[in-house]
MARVEX-970479 format. One record per residue: z, y, x of N, C-alpha, C, CB in turn. Coordinates in Angstrom, 2 decimals, decimal comma, padded with zeros to 5 digits, m for minus. Each point is the difference from the previous one (the first is absolute). Glycine has a CB too. Layout:
REM MARVEX-970479
[[Z; Y; X]; [Z; Y; X]; [Z; Y; X]; [Z; Y; X]] ...
END
This chain:
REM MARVEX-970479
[[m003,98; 037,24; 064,34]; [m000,59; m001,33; m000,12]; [m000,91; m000,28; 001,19]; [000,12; 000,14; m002,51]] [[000,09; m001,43; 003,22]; [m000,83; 000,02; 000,87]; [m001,94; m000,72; m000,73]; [002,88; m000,21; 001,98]] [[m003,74; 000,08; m000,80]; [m001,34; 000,21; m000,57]; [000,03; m001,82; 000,37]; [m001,36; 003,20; 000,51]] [[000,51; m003,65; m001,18]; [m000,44; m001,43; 000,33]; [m001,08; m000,40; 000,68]; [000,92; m000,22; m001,66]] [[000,05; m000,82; 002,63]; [m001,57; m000,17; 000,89]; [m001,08; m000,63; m000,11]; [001,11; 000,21; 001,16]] [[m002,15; m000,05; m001,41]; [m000,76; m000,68; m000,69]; [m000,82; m001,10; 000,95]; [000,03; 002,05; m001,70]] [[000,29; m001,44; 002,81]; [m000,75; m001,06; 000,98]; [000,81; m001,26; 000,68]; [m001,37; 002,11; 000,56]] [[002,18; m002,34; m001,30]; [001,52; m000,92; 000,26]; [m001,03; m001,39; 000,11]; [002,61; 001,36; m001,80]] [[m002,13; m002,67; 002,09]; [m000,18; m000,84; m000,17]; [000,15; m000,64; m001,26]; [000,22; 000,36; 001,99]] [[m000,69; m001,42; m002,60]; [000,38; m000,66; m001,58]; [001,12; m000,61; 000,45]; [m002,27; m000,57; m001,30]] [[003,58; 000,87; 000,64]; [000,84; m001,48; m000,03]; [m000,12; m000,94; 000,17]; [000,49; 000,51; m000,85]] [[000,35; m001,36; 000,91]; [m000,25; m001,38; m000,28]; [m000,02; m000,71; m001,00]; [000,60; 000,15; 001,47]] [[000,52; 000,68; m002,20]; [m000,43; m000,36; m001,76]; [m001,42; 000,35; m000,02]; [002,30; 000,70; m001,36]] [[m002,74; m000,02; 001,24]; [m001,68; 000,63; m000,41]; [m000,61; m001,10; 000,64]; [m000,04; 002,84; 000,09]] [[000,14; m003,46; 001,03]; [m000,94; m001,24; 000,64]; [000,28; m001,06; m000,25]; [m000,38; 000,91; 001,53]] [[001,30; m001,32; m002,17]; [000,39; m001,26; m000,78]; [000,07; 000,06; m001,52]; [001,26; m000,50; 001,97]] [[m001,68; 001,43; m002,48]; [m000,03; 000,25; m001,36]; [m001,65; m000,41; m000,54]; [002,11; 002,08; 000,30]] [[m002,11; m003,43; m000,77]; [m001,20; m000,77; m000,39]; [m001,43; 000,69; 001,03]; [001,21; m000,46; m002,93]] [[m001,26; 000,01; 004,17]; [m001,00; 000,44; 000,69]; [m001,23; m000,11; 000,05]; [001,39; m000,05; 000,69]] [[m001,50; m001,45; m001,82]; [m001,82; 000,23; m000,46]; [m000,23; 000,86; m001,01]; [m000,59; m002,20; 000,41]] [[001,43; 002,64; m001,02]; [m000,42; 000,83; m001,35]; [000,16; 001,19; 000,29]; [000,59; m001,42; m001,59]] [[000,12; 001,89; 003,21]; [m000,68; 001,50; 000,64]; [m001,11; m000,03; 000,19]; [001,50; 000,56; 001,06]] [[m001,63; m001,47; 000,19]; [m000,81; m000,40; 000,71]; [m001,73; 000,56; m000,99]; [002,19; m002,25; 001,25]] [[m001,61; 001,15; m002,68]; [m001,64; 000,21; m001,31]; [000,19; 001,27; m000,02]; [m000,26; m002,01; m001,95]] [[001,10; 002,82; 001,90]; [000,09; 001,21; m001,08]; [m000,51; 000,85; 001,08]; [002,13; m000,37; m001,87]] [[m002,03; 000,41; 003,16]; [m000,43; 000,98; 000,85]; [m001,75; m000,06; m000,12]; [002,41; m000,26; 001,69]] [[m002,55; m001,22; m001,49]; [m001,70; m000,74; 000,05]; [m000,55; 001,02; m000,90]; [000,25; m002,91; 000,17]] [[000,62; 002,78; m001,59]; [m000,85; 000,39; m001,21]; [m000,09; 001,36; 000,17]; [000,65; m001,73; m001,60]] [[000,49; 002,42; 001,76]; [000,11; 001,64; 000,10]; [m001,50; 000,31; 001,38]; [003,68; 000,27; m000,62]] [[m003,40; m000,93; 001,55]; [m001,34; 000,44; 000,70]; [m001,21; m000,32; 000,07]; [001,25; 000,32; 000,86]] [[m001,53; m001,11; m001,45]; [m001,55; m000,27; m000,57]; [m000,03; 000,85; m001,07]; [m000,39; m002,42; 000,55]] [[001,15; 003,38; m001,27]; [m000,16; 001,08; m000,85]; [m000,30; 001,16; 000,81]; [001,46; m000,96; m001,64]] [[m000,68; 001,17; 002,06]; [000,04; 000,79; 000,76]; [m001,56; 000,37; 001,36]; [002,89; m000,85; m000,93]] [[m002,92; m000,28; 001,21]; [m001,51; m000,33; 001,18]; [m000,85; 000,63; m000,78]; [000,18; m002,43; 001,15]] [[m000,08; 001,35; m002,38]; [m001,39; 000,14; m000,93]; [m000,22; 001,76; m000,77]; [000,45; m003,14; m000,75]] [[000,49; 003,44; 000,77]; [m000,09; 001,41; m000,75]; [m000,45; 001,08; 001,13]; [002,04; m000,61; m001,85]] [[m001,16; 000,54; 003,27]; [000,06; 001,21; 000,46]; [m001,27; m000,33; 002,01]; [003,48; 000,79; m001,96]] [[m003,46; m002,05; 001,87]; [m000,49; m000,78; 000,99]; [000,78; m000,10; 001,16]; [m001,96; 000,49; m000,83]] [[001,60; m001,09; 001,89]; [000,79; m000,28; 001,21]; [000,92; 001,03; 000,62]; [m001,81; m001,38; 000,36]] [[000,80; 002,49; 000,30]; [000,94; 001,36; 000,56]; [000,74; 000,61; m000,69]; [m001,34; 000,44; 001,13]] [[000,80; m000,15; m002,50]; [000,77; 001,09; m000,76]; [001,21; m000,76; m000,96]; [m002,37; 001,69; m000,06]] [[002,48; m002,65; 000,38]; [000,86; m000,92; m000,91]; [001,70; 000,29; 001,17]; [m002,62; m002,46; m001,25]] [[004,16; 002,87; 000,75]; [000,75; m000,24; 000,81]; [001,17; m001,09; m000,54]; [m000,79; 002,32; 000,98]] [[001,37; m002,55; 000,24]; [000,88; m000,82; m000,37]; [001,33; 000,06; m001,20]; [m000,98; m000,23; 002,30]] [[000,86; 001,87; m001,95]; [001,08; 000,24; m000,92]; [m000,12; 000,20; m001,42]; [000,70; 000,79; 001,80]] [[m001,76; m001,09; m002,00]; [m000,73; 000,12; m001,12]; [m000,27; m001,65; m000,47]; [m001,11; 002,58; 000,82]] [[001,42; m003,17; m000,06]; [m000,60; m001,90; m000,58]; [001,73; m000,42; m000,31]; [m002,81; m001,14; 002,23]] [[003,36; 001,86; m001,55]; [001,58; m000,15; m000,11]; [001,05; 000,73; m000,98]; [m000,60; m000,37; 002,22]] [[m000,42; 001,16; m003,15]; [000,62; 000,76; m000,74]; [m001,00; m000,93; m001,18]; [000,95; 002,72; 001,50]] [[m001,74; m003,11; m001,50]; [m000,84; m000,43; m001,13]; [000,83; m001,68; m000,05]; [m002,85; 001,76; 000,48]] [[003,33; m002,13; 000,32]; [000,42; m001,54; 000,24]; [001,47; 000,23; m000,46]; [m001,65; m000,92; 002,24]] [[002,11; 001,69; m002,22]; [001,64; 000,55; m000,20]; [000,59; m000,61; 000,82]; [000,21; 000,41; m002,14]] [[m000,46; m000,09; 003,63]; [000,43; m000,55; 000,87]; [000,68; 000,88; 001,66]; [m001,78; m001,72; m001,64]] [[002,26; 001,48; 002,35]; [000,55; 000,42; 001,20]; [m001,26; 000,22; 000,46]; [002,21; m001,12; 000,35]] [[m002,44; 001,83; 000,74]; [m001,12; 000,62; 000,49]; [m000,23; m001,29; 001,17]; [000,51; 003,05; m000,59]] [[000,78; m002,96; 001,33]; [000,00; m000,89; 001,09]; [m000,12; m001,21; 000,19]; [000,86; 001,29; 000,27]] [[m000,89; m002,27; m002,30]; [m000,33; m001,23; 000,06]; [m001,40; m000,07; 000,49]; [001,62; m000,55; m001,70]] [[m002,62; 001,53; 001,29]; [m001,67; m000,24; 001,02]; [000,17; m000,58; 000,52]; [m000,94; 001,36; 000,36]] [[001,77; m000,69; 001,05]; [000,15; 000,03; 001,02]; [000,48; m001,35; 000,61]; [000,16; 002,31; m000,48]] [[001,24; m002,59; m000,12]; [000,63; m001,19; 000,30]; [m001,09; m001,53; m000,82]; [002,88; 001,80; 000,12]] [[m003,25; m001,42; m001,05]; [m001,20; m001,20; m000,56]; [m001,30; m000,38; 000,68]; [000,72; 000,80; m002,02]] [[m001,15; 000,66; 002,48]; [m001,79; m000,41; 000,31]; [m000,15; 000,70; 001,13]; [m001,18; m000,17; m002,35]] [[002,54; 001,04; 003,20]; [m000,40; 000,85; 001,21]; [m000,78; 001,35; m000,29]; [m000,12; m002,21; 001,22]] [[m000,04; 002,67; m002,25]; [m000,48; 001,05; m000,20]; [m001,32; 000,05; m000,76]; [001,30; 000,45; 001,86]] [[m001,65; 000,45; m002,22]; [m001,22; 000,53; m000,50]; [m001,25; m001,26; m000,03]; [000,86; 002,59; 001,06]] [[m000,98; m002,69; 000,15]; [m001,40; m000,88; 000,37]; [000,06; m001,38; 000,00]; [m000,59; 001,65; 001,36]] [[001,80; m002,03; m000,85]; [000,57; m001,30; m000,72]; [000,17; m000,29; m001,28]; [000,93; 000,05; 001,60]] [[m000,89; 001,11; m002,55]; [000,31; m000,28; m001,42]; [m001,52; m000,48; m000,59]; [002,22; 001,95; m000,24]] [[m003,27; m000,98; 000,64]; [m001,64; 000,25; m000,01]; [m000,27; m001,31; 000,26]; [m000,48; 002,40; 000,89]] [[000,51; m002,63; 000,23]; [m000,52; m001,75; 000,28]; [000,45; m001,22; m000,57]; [m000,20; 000,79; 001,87]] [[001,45; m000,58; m002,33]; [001,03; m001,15; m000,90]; [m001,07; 000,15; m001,49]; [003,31; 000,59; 001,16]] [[m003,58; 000,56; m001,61]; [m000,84; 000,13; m001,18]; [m001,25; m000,84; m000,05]; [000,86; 002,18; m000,09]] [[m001,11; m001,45; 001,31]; [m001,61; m000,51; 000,44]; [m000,72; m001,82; 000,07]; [000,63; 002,42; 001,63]] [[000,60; m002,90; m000,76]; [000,05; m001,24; 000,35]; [000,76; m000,94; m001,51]; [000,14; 000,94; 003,05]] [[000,07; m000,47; m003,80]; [000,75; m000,26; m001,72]; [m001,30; 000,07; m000,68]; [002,59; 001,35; m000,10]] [[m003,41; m000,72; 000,09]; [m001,56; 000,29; m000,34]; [m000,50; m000,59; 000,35]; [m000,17; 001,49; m000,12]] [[000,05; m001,97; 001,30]; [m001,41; m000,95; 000,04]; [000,37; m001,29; m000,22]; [m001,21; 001,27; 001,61]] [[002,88; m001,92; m001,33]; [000,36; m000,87; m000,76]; [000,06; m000,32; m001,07]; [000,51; 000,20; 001,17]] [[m001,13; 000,94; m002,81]; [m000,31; m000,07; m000,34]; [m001,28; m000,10; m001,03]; [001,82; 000,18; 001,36]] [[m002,78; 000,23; m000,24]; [m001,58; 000,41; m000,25]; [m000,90; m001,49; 000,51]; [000,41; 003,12; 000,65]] [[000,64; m003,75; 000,52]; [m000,67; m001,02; 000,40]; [000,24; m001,26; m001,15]; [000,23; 000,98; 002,63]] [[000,77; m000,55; m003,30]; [000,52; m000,92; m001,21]; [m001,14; m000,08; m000,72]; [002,38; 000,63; m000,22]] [[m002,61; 000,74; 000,06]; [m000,82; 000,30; m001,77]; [m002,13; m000,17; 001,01]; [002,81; 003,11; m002,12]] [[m002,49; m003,28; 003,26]; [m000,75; m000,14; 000,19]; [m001,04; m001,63; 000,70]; [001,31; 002,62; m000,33]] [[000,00; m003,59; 000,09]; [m000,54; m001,20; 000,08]; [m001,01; m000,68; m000,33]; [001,51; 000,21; 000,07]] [[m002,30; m000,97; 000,31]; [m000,86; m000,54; m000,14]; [000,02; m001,30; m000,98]; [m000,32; 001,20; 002,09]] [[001,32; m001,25; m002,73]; [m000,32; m000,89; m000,60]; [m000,10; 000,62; m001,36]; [000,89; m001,67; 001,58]] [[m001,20; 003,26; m001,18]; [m000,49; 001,04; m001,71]; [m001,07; m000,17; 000,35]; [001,40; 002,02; m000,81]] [[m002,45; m001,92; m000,64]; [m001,24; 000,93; 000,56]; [m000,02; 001,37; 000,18]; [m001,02; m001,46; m000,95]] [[000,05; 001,74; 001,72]; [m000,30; 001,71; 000,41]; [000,35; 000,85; m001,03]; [m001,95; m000,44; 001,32]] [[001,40; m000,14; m002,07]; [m000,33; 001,05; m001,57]; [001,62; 000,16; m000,56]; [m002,89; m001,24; m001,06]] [[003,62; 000,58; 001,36]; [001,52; 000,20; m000,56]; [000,35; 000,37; 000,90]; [000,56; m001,37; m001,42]] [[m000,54; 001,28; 003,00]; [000,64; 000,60; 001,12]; [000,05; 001,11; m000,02]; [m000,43; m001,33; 001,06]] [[m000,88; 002,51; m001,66]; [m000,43; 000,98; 000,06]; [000,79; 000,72; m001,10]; [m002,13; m000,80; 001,10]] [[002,00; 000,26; m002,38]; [000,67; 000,17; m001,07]; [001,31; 000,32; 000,32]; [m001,41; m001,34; m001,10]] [[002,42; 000,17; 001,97]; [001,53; 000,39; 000,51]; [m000,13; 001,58; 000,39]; [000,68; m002,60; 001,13]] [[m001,30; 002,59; m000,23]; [m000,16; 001,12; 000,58]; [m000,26; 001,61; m000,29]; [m000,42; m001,95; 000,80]] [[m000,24; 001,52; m002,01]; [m000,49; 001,76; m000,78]; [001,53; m000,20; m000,46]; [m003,20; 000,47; m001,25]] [[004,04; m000,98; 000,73]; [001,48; m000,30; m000,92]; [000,81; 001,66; 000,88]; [000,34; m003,92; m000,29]] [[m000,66; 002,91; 001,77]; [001,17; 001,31; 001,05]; [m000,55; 001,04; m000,14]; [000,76; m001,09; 001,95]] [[m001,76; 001,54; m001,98]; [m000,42; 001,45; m000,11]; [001,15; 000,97; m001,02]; [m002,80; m001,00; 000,30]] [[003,15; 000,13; m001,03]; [001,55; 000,70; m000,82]; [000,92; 000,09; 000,61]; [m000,26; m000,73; m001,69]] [[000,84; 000,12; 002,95]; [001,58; m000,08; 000,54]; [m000,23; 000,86; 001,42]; [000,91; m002,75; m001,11]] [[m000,26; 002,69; 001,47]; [001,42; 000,62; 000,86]; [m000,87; m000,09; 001,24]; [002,63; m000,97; m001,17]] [[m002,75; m000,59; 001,53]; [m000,29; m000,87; 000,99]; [m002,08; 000,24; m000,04]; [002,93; m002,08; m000,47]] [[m003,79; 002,24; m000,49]; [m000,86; 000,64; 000,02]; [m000,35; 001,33; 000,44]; [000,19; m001,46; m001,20]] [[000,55; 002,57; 000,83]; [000,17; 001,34; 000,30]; [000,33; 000,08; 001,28]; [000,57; 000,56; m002,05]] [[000,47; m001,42; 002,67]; [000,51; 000,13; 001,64]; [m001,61; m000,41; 000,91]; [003,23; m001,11; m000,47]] [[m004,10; m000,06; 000,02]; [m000,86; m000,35; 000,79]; [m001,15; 000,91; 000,19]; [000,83; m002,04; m000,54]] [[m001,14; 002,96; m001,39]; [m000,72; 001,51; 000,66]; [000,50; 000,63; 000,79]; [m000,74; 000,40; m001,54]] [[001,67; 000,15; 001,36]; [000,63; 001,07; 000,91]; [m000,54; m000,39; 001,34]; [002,23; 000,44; m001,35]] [[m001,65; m001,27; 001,75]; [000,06; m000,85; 001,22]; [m001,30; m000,27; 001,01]; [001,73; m001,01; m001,51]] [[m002,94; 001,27; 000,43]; [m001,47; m000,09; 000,32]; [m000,49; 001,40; m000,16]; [m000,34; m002,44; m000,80]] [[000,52; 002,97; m000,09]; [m000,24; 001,14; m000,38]; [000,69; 001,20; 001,22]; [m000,12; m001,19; m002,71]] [[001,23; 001,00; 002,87]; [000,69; 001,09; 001,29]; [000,18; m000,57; 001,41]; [001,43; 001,07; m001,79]] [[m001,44; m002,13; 002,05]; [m000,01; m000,69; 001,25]; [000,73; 000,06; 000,78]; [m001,49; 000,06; m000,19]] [[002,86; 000,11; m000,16]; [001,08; 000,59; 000,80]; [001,50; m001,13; m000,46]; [m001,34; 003,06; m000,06]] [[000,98; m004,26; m000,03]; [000,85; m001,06; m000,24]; [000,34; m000,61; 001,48]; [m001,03; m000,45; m002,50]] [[002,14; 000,01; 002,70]; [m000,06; m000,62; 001,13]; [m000,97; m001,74; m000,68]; [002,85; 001,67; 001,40]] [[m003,08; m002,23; m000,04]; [m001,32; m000,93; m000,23]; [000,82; m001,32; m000,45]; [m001,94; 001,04; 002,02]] [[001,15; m001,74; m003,04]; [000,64; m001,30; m000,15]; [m000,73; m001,38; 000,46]; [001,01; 001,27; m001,86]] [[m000,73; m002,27; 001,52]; [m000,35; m001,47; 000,06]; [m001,71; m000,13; m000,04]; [002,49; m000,70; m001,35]] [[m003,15; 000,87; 002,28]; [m001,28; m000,19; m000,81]; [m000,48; m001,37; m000,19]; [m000,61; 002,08; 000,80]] [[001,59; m003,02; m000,66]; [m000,43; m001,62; m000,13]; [m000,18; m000,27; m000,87]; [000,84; m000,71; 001,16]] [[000,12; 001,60; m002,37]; [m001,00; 000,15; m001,38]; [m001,16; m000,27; m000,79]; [000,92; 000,96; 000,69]] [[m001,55; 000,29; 000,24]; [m001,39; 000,40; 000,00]; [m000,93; m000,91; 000,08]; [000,66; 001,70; 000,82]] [[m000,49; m002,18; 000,58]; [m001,22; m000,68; 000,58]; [000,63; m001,49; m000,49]; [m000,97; 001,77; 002,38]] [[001,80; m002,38; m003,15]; [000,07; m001,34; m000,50]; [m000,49; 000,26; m001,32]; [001,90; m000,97; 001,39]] [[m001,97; 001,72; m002,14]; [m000,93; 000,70; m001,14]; [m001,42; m000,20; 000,35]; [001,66; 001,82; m000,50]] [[m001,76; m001,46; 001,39]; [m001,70; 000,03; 000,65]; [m000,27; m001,44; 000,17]; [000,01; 002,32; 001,53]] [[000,55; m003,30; m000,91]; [m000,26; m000,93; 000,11]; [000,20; m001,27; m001,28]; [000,31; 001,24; 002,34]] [[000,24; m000,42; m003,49]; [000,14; m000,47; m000,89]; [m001,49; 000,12; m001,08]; [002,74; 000,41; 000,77]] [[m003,40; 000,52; m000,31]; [m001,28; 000,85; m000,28]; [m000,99; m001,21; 000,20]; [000,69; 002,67; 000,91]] [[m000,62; m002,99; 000,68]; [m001,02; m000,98; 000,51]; [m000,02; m001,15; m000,41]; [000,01; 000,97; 001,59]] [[001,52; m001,63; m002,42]; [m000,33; m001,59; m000,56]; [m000,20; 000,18; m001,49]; [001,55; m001,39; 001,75]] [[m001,19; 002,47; m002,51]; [m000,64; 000,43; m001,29]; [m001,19; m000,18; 000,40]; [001,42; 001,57; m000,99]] [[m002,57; m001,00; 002,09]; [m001,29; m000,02; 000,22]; [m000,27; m001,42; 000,20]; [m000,14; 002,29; 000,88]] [[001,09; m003,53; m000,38]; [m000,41; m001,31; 000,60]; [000,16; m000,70; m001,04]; [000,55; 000,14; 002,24]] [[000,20; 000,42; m003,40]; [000,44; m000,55; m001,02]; [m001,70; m000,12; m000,93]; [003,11; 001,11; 000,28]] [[m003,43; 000,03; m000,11]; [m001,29; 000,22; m000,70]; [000,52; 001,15; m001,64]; [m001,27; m003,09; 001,19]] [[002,69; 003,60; m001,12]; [000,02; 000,74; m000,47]; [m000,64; 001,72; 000,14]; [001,53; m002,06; m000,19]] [[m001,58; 002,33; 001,64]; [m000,85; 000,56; 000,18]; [m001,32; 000,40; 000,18]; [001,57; m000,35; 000,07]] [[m002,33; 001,45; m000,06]; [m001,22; m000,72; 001,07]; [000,16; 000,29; 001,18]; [m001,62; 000,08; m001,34]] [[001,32; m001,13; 002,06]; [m000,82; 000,35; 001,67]; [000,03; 000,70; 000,98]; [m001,00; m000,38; m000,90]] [[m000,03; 001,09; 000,84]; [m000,33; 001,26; 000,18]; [001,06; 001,42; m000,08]; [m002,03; m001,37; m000,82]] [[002,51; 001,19; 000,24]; [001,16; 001,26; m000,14]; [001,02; 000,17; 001,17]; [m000,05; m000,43; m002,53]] [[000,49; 001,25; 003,45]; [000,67; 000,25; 000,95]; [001,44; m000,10; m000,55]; [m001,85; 001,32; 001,15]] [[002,54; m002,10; m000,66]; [001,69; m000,62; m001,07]; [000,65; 001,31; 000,24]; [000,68; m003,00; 000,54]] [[m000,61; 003,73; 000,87]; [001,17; 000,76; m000,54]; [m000,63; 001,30; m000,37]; [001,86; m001,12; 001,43]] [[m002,85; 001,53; m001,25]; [m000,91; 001,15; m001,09]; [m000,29; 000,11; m001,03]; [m000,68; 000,13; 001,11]] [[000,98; m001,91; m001,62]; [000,51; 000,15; m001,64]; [001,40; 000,20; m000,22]; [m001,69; m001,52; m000,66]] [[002,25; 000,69; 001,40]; [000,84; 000,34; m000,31]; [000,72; 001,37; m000,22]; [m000,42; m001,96; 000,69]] [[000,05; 002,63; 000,63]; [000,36; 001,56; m000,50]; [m000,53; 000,50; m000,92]; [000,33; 000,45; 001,73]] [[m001,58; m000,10; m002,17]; [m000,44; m000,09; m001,26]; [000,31; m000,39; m001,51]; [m000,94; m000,06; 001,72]] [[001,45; m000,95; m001,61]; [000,94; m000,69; m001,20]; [001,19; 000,54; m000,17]; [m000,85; m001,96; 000,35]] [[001,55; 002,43; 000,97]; [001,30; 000,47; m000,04]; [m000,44; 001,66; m000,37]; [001,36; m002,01; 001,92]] [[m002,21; 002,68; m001,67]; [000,01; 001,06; m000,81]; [m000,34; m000,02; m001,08]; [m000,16; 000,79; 001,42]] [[m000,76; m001,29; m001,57]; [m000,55; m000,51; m001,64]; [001,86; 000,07; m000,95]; [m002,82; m002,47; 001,08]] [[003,42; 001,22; m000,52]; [001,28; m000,11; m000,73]; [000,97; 001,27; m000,02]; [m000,22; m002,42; 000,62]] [[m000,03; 003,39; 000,45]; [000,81; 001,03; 000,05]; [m000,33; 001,32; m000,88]; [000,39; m001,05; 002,22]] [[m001,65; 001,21; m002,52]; [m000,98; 000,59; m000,83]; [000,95; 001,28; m000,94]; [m001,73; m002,63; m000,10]] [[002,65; 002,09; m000,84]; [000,42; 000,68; m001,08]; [001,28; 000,55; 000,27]; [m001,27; m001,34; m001,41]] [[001,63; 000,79; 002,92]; [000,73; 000,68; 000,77]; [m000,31; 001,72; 001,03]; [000,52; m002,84; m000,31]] [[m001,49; 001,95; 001,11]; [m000,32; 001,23; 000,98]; [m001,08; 000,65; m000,39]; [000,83; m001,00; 001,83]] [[m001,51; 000,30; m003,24]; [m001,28; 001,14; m000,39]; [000,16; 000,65; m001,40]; [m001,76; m001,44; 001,35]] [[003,49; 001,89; m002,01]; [000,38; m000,04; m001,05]; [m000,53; 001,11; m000,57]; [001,74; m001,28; 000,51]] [[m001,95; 002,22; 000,37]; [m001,00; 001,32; m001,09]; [m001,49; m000,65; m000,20]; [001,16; 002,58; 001,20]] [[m001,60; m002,74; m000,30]; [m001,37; m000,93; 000,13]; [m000,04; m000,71; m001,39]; [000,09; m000,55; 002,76]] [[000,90; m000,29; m002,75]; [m000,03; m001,06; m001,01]; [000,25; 000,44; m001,51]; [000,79; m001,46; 001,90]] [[000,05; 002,59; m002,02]; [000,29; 000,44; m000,66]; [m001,46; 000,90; m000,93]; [002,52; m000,43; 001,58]] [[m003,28; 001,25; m000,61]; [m000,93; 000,37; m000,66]; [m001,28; m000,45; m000,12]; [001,24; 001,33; 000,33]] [[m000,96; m003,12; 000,25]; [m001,81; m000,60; m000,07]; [000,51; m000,66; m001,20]; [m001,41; m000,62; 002,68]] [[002,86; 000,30; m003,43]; [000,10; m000,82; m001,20]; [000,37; 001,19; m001,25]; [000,91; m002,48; 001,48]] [[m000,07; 003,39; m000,68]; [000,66; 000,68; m001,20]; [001,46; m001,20; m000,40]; [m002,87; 001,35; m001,11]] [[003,41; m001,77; 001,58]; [001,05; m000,77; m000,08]; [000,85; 000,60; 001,22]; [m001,24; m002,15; m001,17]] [[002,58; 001,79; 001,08]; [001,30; 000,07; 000,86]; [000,04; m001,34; 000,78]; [001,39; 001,53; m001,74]] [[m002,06; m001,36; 003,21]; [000,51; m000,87; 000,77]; [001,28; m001,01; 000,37]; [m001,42; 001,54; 000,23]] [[002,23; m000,79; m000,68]; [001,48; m000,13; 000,83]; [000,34; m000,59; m001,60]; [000,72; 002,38; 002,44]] [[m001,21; m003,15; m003,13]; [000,75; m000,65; m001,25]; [m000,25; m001,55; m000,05]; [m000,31; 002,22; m001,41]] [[001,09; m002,97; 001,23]; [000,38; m001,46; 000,11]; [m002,01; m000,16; m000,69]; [003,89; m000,55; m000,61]] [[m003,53; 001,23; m000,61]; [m001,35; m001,01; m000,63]; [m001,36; 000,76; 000,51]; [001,32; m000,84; m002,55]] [[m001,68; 001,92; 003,56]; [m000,86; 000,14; 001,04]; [m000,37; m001,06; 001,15]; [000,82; 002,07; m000,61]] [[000,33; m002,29; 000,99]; [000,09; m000,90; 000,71]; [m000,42; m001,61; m000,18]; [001,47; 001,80; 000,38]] [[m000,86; m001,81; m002,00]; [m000,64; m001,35; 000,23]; [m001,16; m000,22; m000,67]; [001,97; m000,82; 000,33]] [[m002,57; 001,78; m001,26]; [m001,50; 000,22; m000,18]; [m001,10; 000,12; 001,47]; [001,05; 001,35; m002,34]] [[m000,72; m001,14; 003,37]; [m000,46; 000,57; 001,14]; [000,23; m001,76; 000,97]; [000,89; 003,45; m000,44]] [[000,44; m003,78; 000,41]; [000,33; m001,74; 000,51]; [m001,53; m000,66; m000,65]; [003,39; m000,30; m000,39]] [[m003,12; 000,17; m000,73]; [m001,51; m000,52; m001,12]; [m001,10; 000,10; 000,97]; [000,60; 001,12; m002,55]] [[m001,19; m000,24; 002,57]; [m001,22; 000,58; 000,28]; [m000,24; m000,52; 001,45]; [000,25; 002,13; m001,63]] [[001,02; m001,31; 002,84]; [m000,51; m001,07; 001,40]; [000,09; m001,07; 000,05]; [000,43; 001,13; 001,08]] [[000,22; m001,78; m002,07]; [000,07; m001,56; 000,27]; [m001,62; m000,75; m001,01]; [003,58; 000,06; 000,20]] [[m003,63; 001,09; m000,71]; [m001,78; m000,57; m000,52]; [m000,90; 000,01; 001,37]; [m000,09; 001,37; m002,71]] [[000,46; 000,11; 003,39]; [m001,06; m000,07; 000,60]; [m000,30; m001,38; 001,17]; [000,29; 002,71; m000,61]] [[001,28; m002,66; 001,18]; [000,21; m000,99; 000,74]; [m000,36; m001,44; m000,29]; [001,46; 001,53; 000,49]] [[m001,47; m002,09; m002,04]; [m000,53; m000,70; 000,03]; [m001,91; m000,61; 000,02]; [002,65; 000,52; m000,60]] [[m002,90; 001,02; 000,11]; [m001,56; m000,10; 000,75]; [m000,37; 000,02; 001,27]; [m000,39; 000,91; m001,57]] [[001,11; m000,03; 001,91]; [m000,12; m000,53; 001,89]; [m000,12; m001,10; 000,29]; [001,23; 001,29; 000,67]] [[000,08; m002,36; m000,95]; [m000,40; m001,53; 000,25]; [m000,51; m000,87; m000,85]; [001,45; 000,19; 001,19]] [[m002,36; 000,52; m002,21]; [m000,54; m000,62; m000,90]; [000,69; m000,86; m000,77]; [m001,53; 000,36; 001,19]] [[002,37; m000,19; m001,93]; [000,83; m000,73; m000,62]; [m000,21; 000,17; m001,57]; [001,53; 000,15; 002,05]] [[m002,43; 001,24; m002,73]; [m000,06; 000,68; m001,05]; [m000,90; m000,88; m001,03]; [000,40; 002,26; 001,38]] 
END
């Protein structure tokens, strides 16, 4: 019997065989994958065995590895800038936000901070967040005085909390971080605090 090559190209059947619903299934398999094992230690052949997929669609879909990473990445903030519009208040923005500390797409952004070994993404993100900071402050939802994107980072750990401080959290409550209704007992609470910040309470 001969051996199979595994490093073959995908068909063409395989690339015309419903190509957004690879395309998702790879997305999904590697934001599992990111989020579990992080950037370096995460392989391809492993997002391609979890996707039930050809190894080489990566390849032919997103160019590889780091193309797949940034397709995630840039899918994320398209959806963070969603949940993070301004026409929420803070106190629910924040709330969205403790939610991810459960998924896939949460776990990839520790890693990602936590090991520092991601290739780099979009930071227009970031700093339109920040400036989203400063008309909350013009709005008078904020106060003043507060440096926009030093809250903002601040807020964004605050929201990451039951994520990246889960033993922490675990033994200042005696509760399981990593459970839907942690989470949203914990949503509750920063979005109280947040609303004393801008005095809203």
């Amino acid at each position: 019997m001969f051996a199979v090559d595994q490093r073959r190209s995908p068909s063409a059947s395989e690339r015309k065989r419903d190509p957004e619903r690879t395309r998702a299934r790879i997305l999904e398999a590697a934001a599992a994958e990111f989020g579990a094992k992080g950037y370096a230690a995460t392989r391809t052949t492993d997002i391609a065995a979890r996707a039930g997929v050809n190894k080489q669609l990566i390849s032919y879909y997103f160019g590889g590895k780091e193309g797949l990473y940034k397709e995630l990445a840039t899918s994320w903030h398209s959806t963070a800038a969603e949940m993070a519009s301004q026409e929420q208040p803070l106190d629910t923005v924040l709330a969205s936000f403790v939610a991810t500390t459960l998924t896939d797409h949460g776990r990839l952004w520790a890693w990602s901070n936590l090991a520092g070994d991601s290739p780099p993404t979009d930071e227009a993100f970031l700093r339109a967040q920040v400036d989203q900071m400063r008309d909350r402050q013009a709005a008078g939802e904020l106060p003043a005085d507060l440096d926009p994107g030093l809250l903002l980072l601040a807020l964004m750990a605050a929201a990451a909390a039951p994520l990246t401080l889960r033993q922490t959290a675990s033994q200042i409550t005696g509760e399981d971080p990593s459970t839907p209704e942690f989470a949203s007992k914990y949503a509750e609470q920063l979005a109280l605090l947040v609303r004393h910040l801008s005095g809203r309470t």
